[in-house]
C-alpha positions as CSV (number, residue, x, y, z in Angstrom):
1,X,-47.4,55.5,-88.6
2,X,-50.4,52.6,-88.7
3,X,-47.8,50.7,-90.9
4,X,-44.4,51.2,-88.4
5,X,-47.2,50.6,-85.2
6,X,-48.4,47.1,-87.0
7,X,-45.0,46.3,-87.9
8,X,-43.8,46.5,-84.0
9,X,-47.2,44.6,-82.9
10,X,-46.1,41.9,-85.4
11,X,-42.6,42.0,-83.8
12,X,-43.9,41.6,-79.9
13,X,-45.7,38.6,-81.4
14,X,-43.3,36.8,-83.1
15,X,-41.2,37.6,-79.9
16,X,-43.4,36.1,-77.7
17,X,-44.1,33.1,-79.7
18,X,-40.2,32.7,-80.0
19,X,-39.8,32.9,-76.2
20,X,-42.9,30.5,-75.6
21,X,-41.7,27.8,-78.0
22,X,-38.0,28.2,-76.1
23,X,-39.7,27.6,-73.2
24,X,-41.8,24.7,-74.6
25,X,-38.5,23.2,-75.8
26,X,-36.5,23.8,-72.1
27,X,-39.6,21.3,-71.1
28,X,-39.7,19.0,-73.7
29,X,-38.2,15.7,-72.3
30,X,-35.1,14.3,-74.9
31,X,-33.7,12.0,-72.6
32,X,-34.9,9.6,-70.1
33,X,-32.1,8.6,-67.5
34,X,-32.9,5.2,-65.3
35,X,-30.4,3.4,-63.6
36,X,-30.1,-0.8,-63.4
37,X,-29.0,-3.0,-60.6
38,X,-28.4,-6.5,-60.3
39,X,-30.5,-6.3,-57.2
40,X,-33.3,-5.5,-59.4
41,X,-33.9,-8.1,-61.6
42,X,-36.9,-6.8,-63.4
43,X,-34.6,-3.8,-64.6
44,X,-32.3,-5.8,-66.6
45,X,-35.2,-7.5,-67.9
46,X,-36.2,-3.9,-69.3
47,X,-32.9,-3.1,-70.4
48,X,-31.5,-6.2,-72.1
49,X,-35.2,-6.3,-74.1
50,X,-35.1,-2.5,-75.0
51,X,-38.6,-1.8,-73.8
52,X,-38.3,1.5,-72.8
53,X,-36.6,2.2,-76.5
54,X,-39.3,0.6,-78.7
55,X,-42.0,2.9,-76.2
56,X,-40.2,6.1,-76.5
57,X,-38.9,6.1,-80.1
58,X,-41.4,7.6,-82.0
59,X,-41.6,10.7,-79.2
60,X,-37.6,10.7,-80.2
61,X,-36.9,10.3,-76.3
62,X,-33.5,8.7,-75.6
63,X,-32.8,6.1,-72.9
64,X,-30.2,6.3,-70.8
65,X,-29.0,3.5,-68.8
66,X,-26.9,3.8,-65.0
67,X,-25.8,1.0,-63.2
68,X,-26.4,1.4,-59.5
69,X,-24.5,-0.6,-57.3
70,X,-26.6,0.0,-54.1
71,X,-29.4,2.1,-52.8
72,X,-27.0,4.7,-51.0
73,X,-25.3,5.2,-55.1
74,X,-29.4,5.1,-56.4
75,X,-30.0,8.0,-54.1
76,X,-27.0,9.5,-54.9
77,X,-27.7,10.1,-58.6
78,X,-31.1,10.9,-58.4
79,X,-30.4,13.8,-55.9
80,X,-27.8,14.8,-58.0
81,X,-29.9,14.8,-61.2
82,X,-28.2,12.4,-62.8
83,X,-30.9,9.4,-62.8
84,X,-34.8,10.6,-63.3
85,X,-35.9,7.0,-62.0
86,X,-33.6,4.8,-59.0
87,X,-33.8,1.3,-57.8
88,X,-33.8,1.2,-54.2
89,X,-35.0,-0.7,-51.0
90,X,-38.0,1.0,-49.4
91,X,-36.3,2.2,-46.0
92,X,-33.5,3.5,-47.8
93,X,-35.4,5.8,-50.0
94,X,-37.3,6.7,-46.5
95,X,-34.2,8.1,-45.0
96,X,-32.9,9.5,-48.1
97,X,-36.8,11.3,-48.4
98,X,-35.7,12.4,-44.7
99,X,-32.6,14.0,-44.7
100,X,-34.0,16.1,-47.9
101,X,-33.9,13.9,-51.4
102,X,-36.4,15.1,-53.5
103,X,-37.9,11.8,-54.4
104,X,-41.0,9.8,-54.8
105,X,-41.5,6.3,-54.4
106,X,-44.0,5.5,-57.4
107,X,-44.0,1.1,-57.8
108,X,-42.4,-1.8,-56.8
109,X,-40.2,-4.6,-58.7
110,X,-39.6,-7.0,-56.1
111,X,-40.2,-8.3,-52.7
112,X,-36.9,-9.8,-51.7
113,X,-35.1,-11.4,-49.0
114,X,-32.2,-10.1,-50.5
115,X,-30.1,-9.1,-46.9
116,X,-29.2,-11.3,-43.7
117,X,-26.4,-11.1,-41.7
118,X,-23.3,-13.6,-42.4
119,X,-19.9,-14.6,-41.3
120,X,-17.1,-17.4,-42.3
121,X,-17.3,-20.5,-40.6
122,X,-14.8,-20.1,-38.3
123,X,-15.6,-16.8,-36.6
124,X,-17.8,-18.3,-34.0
125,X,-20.9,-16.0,-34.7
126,X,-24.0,-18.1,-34.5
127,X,-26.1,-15.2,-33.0
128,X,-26.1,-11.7,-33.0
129,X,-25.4,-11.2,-29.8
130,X,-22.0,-12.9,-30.6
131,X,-21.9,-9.3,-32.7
132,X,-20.5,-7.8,-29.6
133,X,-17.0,-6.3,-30.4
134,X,-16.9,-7.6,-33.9
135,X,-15.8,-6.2,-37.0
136,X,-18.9,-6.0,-39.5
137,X,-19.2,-4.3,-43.0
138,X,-22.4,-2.7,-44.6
139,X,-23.0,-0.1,-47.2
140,X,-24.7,2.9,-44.9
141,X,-28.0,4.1,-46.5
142,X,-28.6,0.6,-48.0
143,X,-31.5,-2.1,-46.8
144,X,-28.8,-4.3,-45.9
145,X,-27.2,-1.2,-43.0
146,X,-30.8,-1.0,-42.0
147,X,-30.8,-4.6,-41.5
148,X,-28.0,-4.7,-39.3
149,X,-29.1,-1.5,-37.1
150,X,-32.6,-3.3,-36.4
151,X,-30.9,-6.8,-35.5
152,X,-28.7,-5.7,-33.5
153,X,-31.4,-3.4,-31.6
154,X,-33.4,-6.6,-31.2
155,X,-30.4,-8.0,-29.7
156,X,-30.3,-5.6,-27.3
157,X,-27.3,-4.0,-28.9
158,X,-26.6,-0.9,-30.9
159,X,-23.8,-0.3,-33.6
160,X,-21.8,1.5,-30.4
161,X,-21.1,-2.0,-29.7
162,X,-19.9,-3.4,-33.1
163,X,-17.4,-1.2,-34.9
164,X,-18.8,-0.9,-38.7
165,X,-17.1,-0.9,-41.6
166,X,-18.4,1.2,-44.4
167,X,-17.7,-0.5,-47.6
168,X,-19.9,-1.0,-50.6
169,X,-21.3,-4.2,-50.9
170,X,-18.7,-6.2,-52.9
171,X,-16.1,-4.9,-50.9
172,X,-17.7,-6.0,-48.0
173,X,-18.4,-9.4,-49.1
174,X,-14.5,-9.4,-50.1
175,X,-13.3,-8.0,-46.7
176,X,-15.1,-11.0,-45.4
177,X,-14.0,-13.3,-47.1
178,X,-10.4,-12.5,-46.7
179,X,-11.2,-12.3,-43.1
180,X,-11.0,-8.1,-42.8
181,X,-14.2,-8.3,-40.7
182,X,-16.0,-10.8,-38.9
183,X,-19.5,-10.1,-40.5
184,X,-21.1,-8.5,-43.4
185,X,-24.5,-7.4,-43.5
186,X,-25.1,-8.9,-47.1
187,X,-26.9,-8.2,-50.3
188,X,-27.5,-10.7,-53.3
189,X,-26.3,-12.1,-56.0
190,X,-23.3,-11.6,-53.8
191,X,-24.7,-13.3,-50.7
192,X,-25.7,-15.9,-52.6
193,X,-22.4,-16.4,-54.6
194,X,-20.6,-16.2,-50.5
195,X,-22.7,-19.0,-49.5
196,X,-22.0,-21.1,-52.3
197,X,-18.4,-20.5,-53.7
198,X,-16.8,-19.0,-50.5
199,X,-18.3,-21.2,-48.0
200,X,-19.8,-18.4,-45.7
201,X,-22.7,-18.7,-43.6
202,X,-25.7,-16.8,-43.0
203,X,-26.1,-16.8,-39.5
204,X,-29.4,-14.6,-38.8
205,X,-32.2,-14.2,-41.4
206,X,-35.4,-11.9,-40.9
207,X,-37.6,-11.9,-44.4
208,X,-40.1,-9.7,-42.7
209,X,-37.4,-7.2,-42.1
210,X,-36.5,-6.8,-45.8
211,X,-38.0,-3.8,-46.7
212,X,-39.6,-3.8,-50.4
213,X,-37.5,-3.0,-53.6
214,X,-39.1,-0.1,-54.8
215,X,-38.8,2.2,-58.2
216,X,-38.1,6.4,-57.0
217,X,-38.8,9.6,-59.6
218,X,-37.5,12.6,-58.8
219,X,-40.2,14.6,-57.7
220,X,-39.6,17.5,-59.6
221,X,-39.7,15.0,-62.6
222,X,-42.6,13.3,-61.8
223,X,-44.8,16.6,-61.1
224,X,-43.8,17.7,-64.3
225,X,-44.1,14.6,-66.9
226,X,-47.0,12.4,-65.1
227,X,-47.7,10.8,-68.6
228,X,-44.0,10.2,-69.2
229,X,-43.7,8.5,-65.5
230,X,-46.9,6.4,-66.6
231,X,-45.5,5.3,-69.4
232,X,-42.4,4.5,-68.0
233,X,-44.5,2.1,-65.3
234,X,-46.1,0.3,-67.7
235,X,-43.3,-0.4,-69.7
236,X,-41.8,-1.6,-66.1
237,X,-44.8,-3.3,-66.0
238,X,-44.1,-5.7,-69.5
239,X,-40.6,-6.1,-67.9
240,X,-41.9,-7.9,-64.9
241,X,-44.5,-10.2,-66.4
242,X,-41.9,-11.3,-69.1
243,X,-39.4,-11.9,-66.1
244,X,-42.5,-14.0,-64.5
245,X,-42.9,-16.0,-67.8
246,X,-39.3,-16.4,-68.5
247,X,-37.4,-17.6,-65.5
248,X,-34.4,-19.1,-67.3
249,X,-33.7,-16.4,-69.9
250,X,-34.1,-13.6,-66.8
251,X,-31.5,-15.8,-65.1
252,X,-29.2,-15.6,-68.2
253,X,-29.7,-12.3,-68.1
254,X,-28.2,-12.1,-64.3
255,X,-25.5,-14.5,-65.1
256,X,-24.4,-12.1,-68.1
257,X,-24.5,-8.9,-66.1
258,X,-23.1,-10.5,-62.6
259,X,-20.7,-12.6,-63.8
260,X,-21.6,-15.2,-60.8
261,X,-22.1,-19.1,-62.0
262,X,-25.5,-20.0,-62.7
263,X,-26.1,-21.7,-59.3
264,X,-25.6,-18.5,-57.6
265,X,-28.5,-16.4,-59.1
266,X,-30.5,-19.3,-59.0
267,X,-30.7,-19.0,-55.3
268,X,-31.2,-15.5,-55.8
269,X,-33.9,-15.4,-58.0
270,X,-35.1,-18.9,-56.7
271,X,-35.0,-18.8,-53.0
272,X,-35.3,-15.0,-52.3
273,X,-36.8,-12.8,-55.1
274,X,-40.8,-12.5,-54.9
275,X,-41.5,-10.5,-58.1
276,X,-45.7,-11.0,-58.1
277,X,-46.4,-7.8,-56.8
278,X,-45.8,-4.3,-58.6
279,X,-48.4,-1.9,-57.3
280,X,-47.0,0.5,-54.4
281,X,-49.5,0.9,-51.3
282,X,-50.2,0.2,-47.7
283,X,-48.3,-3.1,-47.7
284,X,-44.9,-0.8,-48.3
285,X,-45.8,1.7,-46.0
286,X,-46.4,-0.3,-43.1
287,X,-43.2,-1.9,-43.9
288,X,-41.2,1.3,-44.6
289,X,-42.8,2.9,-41.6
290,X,-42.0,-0.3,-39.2
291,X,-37.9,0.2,-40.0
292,X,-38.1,4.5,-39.9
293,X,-39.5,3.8,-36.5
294,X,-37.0,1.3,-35.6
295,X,-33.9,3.7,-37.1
296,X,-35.4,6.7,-35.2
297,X,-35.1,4.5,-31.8
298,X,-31.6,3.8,-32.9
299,X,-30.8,7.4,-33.4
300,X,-30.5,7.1,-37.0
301,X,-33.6,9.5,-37.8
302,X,-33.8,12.2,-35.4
303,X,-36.6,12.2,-32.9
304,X,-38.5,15.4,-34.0
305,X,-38.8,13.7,-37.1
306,X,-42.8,12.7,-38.1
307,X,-41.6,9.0,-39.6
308,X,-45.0,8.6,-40.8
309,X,-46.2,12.3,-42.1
310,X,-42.3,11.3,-44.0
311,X,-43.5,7.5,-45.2
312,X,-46.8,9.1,-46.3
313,X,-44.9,11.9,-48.6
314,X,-42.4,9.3,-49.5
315,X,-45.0,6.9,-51.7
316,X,-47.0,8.5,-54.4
317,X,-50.0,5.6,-55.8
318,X,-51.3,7.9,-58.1
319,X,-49.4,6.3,-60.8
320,X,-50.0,2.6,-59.8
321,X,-52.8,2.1,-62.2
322,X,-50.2,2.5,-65.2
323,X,-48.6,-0.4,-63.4
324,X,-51.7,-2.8,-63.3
């Protein structure tokens, strides 16, 4: 009886160690899934030099890579699951936070001008009151839509008196170009390559409206691998200082992935792309928080909304030393 009662004991152990190192292995991260853009130079930077593969290697973590074509698609995969770290501008990720994606803003790969507002030569828009009526495209949920919803507000207008075309960004540039719509509400390298091969014309500018390009976890992610996000960040972190000390090879790099001659993402990197800063803090927030209160007076956010209890749980600093 001793012998059959030890024997079972031995069983419930080995059961529960067999359950517990299951469970170990449900947690145990084999694949890290980030996306890329083209409107975030420092990720090609990371990708094209395989930083995140020679970091992760020995921990026999795979990298996978996304492209995102645009905030709104950034936001898209990580609520879906299908990114654990999204490039996106700073008011986007605010209204995606809003309307209930699970995400966390954790560091910051650029300061851009990467939006204004432009039209074909001979449209007649100068201003944006001349908006009035028009056609204009944007990608909704993107800095650049944002962009368009604050000018026009400062112009006394609202999108009721513009009729918006929801395309993503190259389609937009395209539509404009072939004369679809009278304006686009822009994004580079494709602004850029507008201005220069198509002859369009950027017609209202607003750096200080750009809202920051930031890096998003998923929060579920992020609570449960803090070292993993941390690592990640300073592997980020390489990516931007060699993009700072490597200008011309990071402009390759654009060329390569774009496709766009080399004059074109020199503007962009040259004119508009600010990529000193990385740490993610009260400059972002009172940016963030400047456009979620200018979307909520435009009835994008609704007005029971707190947009700055929503800003606050939006950016998450507690990893920004990995990124110093």
């Amino acid at each position: 009886m001793k012998f059959l009662h030890r024997a079972k004991t031995l069983l419930a152990i080995g059961y529960a160690l067999t359950l517990a190192s299951a469970a170990h292995a449900a947690d145990k991260v084999t694949e890290i899934k980030i996306d890329w853009a083209t409107y975030n130079p420092v990720s090609l930077a990371l990708k094209e030099n395989g930083i995140l593969e020679k970091e992760f290697e020995k921990d026999g973590i795979a990298i996978r890579w996304v492209q995102s074509l645009g905030s709104n698609k950034a936001l898209e995969f990580l609520n879906a699951g299908s990114i654990d770290f999204g490039s996106t501008a700073g008011a986007a990720a605010l209204v995606g936070r809003i309307n209930g994606n699970p995400i966390k803003s954790i560091y910051v790969y650029s300061r851009p001008e990467w939006t204004a507002l432009v039209t074909r030569k001979d449209t007649g828009i100068n201003t944006v009151a001349d908006l009035k009526g028009k056609r204009v495209a944007a990608t909704r949920g993107t800095d650049p839509h944002i962009f368009l919803i604050r000018a026009l507000q400062e112009a006394g207008l609202t999108e009721k008196d513009v009729t918006v075309v929801v395309l993503q960004h190259g389609d937009g540039k395209a539509a404009l170009i072939r004369g679809d719509v009278d304006a686009w509400a822009g994004l580079d390298p494709l602004m850029a390559s507008a201005e220069l091969e198509n002859e369009a014309k950027v017609f209202y500018r607003n750096a200080a409206a750009n809202t920051w390009g930031v890096l998003n976890a998923r929060e579920a992610f992020a609570n449960e691998h803090p070292e993993i996000v941390k690592r990640v960040l300073a592997a980020y972190e390489k990516a931007r200082e060699w993009s700072l000390s490597h200008p011309e090879d990071l402009r390759k790099l654009l060329v390569t992935a774009t496709k766009l001659p080399d004059g074109v993402i020199a503007k962009q990197l040259g004119e508009r792309t600010d990529l000193t800063h990385s740490t993610i803090g009260q400059p972002q927030k009172d940016t963030i928080l400047a456009a979620g209160i200018a979307l909520q007076k435009a009835g994008i956010i609704k007005p029971d909304v707190d947009v700055s209890a929503a800003t606050d749980a939006l950016i998450d600093t507690k990893f920004s030393t990995a990124a110093n």
